[in-house]
Each structure stands twice: as C-alpha cells, then as structure tokens.
KOLSE-315976 format. One record per residue (C-alpha): residue in one letter; z, x, y; residue number from 1. Coordinates in Angstrom, 3 decimals, padded with zeros to 6 digits. Layout:
residuo:a pz:Z px:X py:Y num:NUM
...
// end
This chain:
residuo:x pz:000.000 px:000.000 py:000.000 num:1
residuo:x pz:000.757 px:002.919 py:002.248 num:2
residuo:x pz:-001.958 px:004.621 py:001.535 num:3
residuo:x pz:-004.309 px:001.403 py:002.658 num:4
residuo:x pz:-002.510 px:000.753 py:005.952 num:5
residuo:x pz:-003.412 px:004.751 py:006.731 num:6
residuo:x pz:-007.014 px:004.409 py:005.909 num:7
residuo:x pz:-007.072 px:001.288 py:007.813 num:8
residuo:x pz:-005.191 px:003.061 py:011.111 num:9
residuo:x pz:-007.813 px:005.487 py:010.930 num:10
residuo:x pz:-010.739 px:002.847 py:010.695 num:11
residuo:x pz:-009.543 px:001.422 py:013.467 num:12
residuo:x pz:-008.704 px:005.071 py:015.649 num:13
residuo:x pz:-012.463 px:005.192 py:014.514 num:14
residuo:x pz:-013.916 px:002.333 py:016.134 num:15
residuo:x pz:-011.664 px:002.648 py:019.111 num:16
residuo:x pz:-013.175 px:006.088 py:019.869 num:17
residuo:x pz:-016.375 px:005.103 py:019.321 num:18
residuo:x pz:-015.834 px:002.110 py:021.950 num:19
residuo:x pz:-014.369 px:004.365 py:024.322 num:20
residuo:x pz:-017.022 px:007.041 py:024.248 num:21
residuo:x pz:-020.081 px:004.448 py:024.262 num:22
residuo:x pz:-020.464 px:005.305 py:028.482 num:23
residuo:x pz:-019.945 px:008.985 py:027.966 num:24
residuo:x pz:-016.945 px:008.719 py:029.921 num:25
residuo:x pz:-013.157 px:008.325 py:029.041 num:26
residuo:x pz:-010.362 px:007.595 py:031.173 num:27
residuo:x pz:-006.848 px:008.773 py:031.610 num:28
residuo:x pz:-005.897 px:004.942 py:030.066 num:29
residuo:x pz:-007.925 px:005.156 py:027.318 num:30
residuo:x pz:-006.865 px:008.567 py:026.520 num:31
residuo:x pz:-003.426 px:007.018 py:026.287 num:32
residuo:x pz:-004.531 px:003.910 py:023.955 num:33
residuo:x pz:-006.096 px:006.871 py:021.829 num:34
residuo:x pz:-002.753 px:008.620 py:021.743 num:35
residuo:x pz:-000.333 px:006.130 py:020.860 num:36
residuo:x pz:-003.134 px:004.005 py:017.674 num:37
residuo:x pz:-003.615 px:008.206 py:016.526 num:38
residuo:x pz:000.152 px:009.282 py:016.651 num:39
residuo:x pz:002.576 px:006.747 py:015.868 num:40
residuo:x pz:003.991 px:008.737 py:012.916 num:41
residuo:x pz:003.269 px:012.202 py:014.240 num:42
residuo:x pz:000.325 px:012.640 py:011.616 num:43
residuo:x pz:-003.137 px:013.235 py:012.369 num:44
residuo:x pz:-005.375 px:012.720 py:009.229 num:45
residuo:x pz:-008.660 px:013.987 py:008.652 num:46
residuo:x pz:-010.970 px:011.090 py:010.126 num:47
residuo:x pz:-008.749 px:011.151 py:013.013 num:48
residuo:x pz:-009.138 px:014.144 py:013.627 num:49
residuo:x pz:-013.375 px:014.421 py:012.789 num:50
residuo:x pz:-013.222 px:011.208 py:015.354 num:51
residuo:x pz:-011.678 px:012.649 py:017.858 num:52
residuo:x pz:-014.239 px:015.750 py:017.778 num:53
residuo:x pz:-017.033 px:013.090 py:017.704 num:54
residuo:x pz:-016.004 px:011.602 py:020.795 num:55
residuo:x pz:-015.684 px:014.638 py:022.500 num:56
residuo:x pz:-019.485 px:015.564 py:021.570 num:57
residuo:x pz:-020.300 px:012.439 py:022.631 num:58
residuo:x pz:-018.410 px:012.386 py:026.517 num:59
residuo:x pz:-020.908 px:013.925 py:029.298 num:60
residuo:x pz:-017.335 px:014.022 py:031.529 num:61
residuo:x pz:-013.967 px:015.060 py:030.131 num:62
residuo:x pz:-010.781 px:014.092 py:032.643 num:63
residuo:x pz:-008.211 px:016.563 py:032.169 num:64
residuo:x pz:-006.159 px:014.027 py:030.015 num:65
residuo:x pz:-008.756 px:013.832 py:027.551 num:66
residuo:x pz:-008.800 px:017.522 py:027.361 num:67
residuo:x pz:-005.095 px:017.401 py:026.785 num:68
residuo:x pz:-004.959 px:015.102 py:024.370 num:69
residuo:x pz:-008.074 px:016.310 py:022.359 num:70
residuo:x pz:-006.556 px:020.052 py:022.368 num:71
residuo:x pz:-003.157 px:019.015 py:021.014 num:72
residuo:x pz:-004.301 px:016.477 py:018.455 num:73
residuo:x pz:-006.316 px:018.622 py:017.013 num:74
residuo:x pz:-004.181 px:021.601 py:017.170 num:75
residuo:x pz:-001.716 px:019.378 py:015.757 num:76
residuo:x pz:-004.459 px:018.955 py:012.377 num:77
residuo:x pz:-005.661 px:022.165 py:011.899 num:78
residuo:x pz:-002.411 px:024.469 py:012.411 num:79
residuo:x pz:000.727 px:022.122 py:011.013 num:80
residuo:x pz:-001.447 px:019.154 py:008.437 num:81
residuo:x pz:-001.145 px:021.538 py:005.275 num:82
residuo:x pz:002.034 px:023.388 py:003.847 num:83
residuo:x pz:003.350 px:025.711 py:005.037 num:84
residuo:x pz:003.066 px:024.867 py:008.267 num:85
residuo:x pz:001.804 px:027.222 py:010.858 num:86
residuo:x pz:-000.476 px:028.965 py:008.200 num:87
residuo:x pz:-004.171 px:027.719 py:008.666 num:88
residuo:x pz:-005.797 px:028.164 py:005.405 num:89
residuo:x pz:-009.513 px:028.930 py:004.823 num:90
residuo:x pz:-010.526 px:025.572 py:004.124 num:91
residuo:x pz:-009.064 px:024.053 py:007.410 num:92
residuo:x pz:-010.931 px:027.410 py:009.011 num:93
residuo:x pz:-013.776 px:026.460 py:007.757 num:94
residuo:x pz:-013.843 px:023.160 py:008.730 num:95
residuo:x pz:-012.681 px:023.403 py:012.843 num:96
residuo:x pz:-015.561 px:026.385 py:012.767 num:97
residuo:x pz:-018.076 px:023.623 py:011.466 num:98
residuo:x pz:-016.473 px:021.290 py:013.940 num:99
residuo:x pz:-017.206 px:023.307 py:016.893 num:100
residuo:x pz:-020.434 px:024.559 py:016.066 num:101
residuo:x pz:-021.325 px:020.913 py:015.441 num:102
residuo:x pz:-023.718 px:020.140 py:018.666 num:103
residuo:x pz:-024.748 px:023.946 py:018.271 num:104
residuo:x pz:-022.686 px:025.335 py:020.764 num:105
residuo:x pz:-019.131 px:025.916 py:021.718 num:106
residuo:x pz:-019.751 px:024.466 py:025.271 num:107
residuo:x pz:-016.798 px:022.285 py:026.806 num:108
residuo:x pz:-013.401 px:023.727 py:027.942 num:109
residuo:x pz:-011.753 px:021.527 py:025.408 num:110
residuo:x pz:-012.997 px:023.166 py:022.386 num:111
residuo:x pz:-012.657 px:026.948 py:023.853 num:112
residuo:x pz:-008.827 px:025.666 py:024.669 num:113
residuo:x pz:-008.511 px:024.501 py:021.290 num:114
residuo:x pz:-009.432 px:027.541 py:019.721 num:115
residuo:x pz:-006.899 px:029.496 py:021.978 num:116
residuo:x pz:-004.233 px:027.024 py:021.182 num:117
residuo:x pz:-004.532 px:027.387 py:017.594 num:118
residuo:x pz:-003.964 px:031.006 py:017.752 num:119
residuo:x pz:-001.489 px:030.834 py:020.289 num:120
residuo:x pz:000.579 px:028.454 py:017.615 num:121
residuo:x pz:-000.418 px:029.507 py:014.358 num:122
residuo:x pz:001.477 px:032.326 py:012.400 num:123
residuo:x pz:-001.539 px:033.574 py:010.971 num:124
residuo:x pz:-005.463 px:032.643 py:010.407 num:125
residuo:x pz:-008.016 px:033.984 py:008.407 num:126
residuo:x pz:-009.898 px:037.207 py:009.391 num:127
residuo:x pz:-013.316 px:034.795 py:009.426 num:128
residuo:x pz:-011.518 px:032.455 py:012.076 num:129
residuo:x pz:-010.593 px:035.794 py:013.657 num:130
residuo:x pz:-014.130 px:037.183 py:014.223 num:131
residuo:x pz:-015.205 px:034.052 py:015.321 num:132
residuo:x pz:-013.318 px:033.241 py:017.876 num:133
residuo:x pz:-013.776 px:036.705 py:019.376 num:134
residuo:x pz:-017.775 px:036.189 py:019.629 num:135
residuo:x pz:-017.362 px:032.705 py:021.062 num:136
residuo:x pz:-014.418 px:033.595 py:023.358 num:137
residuo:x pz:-017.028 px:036.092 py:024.671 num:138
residuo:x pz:-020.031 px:034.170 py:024.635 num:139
residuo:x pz:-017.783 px:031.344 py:026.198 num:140
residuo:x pz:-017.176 px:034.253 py:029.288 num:141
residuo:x pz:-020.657 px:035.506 py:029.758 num:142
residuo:x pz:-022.142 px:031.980 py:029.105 num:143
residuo:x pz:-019.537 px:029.443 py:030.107 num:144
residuo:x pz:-019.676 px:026.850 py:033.075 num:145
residuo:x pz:-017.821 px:024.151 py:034.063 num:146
residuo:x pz:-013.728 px:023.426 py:034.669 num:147
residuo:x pz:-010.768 px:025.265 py:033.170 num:148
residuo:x pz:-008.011 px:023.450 py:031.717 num:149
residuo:x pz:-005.508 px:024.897 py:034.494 num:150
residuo:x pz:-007.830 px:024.170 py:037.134 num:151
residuo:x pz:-009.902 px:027.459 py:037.859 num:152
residuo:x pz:-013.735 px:027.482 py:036.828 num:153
residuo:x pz:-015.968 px:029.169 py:033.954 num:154
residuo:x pz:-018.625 px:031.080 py:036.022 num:155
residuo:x pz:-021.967 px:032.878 py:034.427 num:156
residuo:x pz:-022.789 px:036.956 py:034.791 num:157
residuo:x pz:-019.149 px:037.332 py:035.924 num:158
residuo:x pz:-015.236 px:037.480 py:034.545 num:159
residuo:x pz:-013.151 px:035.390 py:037.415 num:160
residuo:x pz:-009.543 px:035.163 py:037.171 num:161
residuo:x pz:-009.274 px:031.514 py:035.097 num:162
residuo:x pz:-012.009 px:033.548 py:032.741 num:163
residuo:x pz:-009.378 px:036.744 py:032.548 num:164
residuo:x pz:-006.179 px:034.713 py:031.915 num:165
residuo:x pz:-008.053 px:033.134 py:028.731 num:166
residuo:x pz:-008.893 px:036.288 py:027.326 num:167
residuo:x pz:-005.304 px:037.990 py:027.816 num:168
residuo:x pz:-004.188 px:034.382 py:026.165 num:169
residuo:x pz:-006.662 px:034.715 py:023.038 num:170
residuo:x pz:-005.904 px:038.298 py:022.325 num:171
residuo:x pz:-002.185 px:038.817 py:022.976 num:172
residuo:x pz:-001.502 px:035.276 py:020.863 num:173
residuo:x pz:000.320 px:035.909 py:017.362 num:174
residuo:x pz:-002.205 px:034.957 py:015.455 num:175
residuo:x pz:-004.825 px:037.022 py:017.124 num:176
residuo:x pz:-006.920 px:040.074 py:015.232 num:177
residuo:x pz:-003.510 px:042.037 py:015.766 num:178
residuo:x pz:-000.153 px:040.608 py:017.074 num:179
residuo:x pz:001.402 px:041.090 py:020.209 num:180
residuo:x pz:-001.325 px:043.682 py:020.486 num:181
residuo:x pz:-004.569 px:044.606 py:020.668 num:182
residuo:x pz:-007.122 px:045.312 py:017.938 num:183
residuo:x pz:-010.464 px:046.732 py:017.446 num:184
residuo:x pz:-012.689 px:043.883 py:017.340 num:185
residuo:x pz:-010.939 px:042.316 py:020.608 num:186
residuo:x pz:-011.056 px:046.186 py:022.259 num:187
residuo:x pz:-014.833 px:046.426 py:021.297 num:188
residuo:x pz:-015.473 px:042.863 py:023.205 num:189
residuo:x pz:-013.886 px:043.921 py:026.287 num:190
residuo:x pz:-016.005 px:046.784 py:026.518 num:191
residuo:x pz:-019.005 px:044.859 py:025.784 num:192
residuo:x pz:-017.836 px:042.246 py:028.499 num:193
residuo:x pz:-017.299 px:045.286 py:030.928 num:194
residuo:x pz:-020.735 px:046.203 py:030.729 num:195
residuo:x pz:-022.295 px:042.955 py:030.953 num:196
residuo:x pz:-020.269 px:042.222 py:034.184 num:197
residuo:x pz:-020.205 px:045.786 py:035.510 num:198
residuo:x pz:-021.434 px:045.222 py:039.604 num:199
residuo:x pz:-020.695 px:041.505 py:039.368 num:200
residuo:x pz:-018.403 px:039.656 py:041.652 num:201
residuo:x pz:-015.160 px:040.112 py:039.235 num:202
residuo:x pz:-011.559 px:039.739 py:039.783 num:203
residuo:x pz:-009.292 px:042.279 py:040.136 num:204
residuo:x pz:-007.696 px:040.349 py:037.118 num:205
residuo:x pz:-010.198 px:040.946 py:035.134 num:206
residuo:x pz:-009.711 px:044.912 py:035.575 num:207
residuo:x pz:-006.437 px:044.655 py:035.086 num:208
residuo:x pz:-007.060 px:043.023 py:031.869 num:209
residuo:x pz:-010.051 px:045.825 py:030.595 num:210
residuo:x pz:-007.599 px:048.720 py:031.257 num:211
residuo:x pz:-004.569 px:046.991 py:030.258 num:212
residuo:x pz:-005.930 px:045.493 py:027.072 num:213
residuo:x pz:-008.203 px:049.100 py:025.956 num:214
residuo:x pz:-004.961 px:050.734 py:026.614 num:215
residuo:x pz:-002.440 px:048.285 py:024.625 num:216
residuo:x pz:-005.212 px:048.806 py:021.677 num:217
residuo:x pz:-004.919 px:052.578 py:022.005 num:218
residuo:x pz:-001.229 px:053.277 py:022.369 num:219
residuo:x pz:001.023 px:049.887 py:021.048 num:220
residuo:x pz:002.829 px:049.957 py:018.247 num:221
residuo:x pz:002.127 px:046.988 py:016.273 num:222
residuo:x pz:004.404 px:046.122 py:012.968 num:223
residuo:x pz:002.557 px:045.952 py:009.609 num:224
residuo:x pz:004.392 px:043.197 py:008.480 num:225
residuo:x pz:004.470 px:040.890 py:011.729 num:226
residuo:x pz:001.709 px:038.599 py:010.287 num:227
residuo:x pz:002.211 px:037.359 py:006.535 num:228
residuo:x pz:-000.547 px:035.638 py:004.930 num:229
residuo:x pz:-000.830 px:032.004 py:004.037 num:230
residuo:x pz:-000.719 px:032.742 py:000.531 num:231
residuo:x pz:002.015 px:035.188 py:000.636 num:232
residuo:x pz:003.992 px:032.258 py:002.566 num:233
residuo:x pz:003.115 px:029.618 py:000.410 num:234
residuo:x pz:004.771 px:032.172 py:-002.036 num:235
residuo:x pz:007.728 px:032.485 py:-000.082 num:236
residuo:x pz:007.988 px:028.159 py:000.558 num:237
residuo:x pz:007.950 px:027.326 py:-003.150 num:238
residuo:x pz:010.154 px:030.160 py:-003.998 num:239
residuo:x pz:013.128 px:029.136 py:-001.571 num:240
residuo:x pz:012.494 px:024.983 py:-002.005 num:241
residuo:x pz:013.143 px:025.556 py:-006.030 num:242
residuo:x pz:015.712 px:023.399 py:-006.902 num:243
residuo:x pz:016.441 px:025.186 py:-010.525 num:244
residuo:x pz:019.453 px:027.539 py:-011.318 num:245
residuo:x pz:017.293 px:030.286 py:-010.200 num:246
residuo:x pz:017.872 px:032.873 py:-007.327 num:247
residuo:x pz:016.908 px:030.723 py:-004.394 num:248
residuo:x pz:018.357 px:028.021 py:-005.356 num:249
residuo:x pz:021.960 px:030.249 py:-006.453 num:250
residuo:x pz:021.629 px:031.699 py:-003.071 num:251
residuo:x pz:021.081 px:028.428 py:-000.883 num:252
residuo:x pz:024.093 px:027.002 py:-002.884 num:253
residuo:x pz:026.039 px:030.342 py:-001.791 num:254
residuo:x pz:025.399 px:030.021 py:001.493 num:255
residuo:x pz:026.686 px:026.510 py:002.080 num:256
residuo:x pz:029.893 px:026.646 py:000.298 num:257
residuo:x pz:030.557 px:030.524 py:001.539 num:258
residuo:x pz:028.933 px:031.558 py:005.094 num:259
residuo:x pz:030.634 px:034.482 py:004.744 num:260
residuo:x pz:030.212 px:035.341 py:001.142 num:261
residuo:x pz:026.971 px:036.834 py:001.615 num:262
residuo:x pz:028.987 px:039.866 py:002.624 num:263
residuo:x pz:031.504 px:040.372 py:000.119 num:264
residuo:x pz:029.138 px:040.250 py:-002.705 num:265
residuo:x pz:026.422 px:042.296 py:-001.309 num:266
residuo:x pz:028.385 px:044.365 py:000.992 num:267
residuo:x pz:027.412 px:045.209 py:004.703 num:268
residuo:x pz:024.170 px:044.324 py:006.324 num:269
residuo:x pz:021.871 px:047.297 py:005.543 num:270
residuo:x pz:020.653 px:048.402 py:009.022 num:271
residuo:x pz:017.395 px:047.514 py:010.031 num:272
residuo:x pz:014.626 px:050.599 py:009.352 num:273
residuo:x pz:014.345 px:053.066 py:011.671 num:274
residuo:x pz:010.760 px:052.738 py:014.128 num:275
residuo:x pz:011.601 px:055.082 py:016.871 num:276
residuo:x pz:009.098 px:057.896 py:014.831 num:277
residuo:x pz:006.334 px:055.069 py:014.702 num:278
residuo:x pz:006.713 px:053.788 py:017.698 num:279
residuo:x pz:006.050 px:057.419 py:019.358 num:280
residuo:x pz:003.411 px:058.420 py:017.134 num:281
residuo:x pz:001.532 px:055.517 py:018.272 num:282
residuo:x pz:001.510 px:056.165 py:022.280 num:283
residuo:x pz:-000.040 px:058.985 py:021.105 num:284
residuo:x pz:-004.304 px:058.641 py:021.061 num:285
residuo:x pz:-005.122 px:059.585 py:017.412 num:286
residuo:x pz:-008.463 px:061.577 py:016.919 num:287
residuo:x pz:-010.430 px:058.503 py:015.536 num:288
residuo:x pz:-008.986 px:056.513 py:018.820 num:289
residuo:x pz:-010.002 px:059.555 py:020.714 num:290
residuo:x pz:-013.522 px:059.831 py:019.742 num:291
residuo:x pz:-013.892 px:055.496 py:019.484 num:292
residuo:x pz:-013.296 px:056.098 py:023.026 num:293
residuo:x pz:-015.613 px:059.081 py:024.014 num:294
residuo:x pz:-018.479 px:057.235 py:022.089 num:295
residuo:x pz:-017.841 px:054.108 py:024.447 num:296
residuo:x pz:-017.932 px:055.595 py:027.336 num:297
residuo:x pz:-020.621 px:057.995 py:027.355 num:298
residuo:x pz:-022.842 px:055.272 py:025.853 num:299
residuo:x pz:-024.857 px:055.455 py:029.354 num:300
residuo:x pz:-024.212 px:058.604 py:030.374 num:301
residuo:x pz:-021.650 px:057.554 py:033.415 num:302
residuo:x pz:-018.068 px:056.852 py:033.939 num:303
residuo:x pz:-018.049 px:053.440 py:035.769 num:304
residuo:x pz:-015.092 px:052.434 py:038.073 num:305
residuo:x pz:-013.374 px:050.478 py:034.810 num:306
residuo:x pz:-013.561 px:053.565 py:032.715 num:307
residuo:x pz:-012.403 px:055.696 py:035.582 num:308
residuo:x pz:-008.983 px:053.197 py:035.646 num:309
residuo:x pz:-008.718 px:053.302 py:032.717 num:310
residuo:x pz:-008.668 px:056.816 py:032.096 num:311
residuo:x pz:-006.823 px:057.397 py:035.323 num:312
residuo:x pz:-003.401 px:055.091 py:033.566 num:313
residuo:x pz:-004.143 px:056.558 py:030.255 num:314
residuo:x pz:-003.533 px:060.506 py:032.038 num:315
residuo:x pz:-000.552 px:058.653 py:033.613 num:316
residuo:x pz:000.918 px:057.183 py:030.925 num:317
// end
C-alpha cells in the first residue's frame, strides 16, 4: 500500500512539473507547490528527481528560487538516497552525468551549482564524476553566460570574480580530486584556464586563485586516508549495524553500559601518529613537482604576469 501511494506522489510531482514548465517559466509560488508535493517525507525518489531535471531543461528563465530548490532536491537524491549516506556510488554518478549532459550541454547555473554542491556535501565520489566535473567546471568558465546563483554573472573569454569563487568552491570541496587540497587534474585546469584568459579583463580574484590554488597543489599536505571509498564505507556501515555477538556489536554494548570502560580494558588512548615529518616534506617542491612546473611554464617560451606571482610567493614561501 505504501509503496502505491509513493508511485502515485510521484505521478502526480510529475504532472505538476510538467504543468508548471508548459510556459517555460516558473515562479517563486510554484517553486514552493513543487517543494512541499516533492518533500513531505524528506525523500526524493527517482522520478522526482528525473522530473525535476526535465523541467529545468524545459524553463527558458530560472528565478533564483527555482535554482534553489532544483540544486538542493537534487543534491538531496544523488548524495544522501543510497546507504551510506554521503557516499555517491557509480551508478548514481552515472546517472546525474547522463542527467546533465541530457540537452547536450551543461548550460544553466543550476546544474553547474549542482555539481558543486554535490562535492561540497559528499564524502567521496567516483574518480569518473571527478574528471568530469573538472572539464565542465572549465568549459562552464571559458563558455558560460548568464546569472550566478549568488548574484554575480558567468562572462565568456574571461574569469570574473563570481567565475573565481566557483572554482575555489569546486576544488577545495571534500569530495574534490584531492581534499582540502589541490590535485593534479584541478592544477592542470587552472593553467589551461590561465592561458585561455591571459590579457583578458580578469579579476584580481581570479589571480589570487591561479597562484593560490598551483601553490596549495605544490606544497599542502593532504592525508591519505581523508577520503574513504564508498565501498570501504559500506564495509564499515554493515560492520558496526551487526546486531550478532560479534565485535561491533560487543563493543556498542560496552560502550553504553561503561563510557568509561573503553579505557580500563584497552588501556590509554594511543596518541595520534606523528605528521610533523610529512607535513614538512611536503612544503617542499619534489623533483617531479619541479619539472610538472618548468614544463608548464615554458610551454610558450615566456613567463606571463600569473607565472611571475606565482613564482614570486613560491621564492617567498
């Protein structure tokens, strides 16, 4: 019975959208009818959510509600619907890629702020969700037009401020190529955005972001172990929700008669490992960083103003 009074909620979410988007318009009000027939449970199924990306093909004008809602819901979907939550697995990858590639190109703000938002919430994603949102993130730069979601603009030919803050967002998020840091791939598109832009009419953001961001990929230390995979933490979920006399289960029933006991049986709290050594080995330029480097910018034979900062707070550092 439940499960007919869900397929019949998301009939109806269907026809609703389809209602709503039949001008190519939505507004603020029906973005709120859409929100309260799509989340009365906090649940988003799976022809909710393939509605919801219909009707945003289908809108010629988004209001900033719609982009809202749209970003969220479908965050919501891809990032939390599946166990463990947090983890997106390849199949739900595979599926907002299709999504967004749907009308052939990843065009509106609300699908390049969805991507972000799934990586800014997400504990981990796979490495093909990874590569592709660093080719559309740039192509969404260089190519872009049109409205931010905070207000600023996506200009052609040039990296503006809005443009800037979306690419520190994308690369520093946790589930990004390399946590709270970063990696190759993102380094290497920064570059190629620098010399796509170079003599255009660019913030000063934006070269704060190109020396900031080359130099976090050459110096941070980033911890191995900061992203798990999905199916090392689907692992980890069955293993501690066992209900047998096993060891999760022996030590969940330990901890809630005994807070303390933890202690007495297993002794002192070994102290957490020692990363001063890594940590300073990594401001430190290895070789291969060194010549990854060298090989970028001598590609034309000059050092532009970019590479100039750059190398200026690198000798500084």
């Amino acid at each position: 019975m439940l499960g007919g009074s869900l397929v019949q909620m998301s009939v109806h979410f269907g026809e609703l959208a389809m209602k709503f988007g039949a001008d190519g318009v939505i507004s603020p009000g029906e973005v709120l009818a859409l929100r309260r027939e799509a989340w009365p449970d906090g649940h988003i199924s799976q022809a909710e959510a393939e509605a919801i990306v219909a009707l945003n093909h289908q809108l010629t004008s988004r209001c900033r509600e719609w982009v809202e809602f749209y970003v969220e819901a479908l965050g919501e979907y891809v990032v939390n619907q599946r166990a463990p939550k947090g983890y997106v697995d390849a199949e739900n990858a595979a599926w907002l890629m299709a999504q967004l590639d749907a009308d052939g190109t990843l065009g509106s703000m609300a699908e390049i702020e969805l991507l972000v938002r799934v990586f800014e919430c997400a504990q981990n994603v796979p490495v093909s969700l990874k590569d592709y949102a660093v080719a559309h993130m740039e192509h969404a730069v260089l190519e872009g037009t049109g409205p931010t979601r905070d207000g600023g603009m996506l200009e052609a030919g040039n990296v503006n401020a809005a443009e800037a803050l979306l690419l520190r967002r994308a690369i520093f998020a946790p589930a990004s190529e390399r946590p709270a840091a970063v990696g190759r791939k993102e380094a290497e598109m920064l570059f190629r955005l620098k010399d796509a832009t170079l003599g255009a009419d660019n913030a000063p953001e934006w070269k704060h972001l190109f020396v900031q961001g080359i130099a976090n990929y050459l110096q941070a230390y980033s911890d191995p172990n900061a992203q798990l995979s999905r199916e090392r933490a689907v692992e980890l979920d069955a293993f501690m929700a066992d209900t047998q006399a096993r060891v999760g289960g022996f030590l969940g029933r330990m901890a809630k008669a005994s807070p303390n006991a933890f202690g007495k049986v297993f002794g002192r709290k070994a102290p957490a490992p020692d990363r001063s050594e890594a940590v300073g080995r990594a401001y430190a330029v290895t070789d291969d960083e060194r010549e990854w480097l060298e090989a970028r910018i001598e590609a034309d034979g000059q050092i532009d103003e970019y590479e100039q900062a750059l190398l200026d707070f690198l000798a500084e550092d």
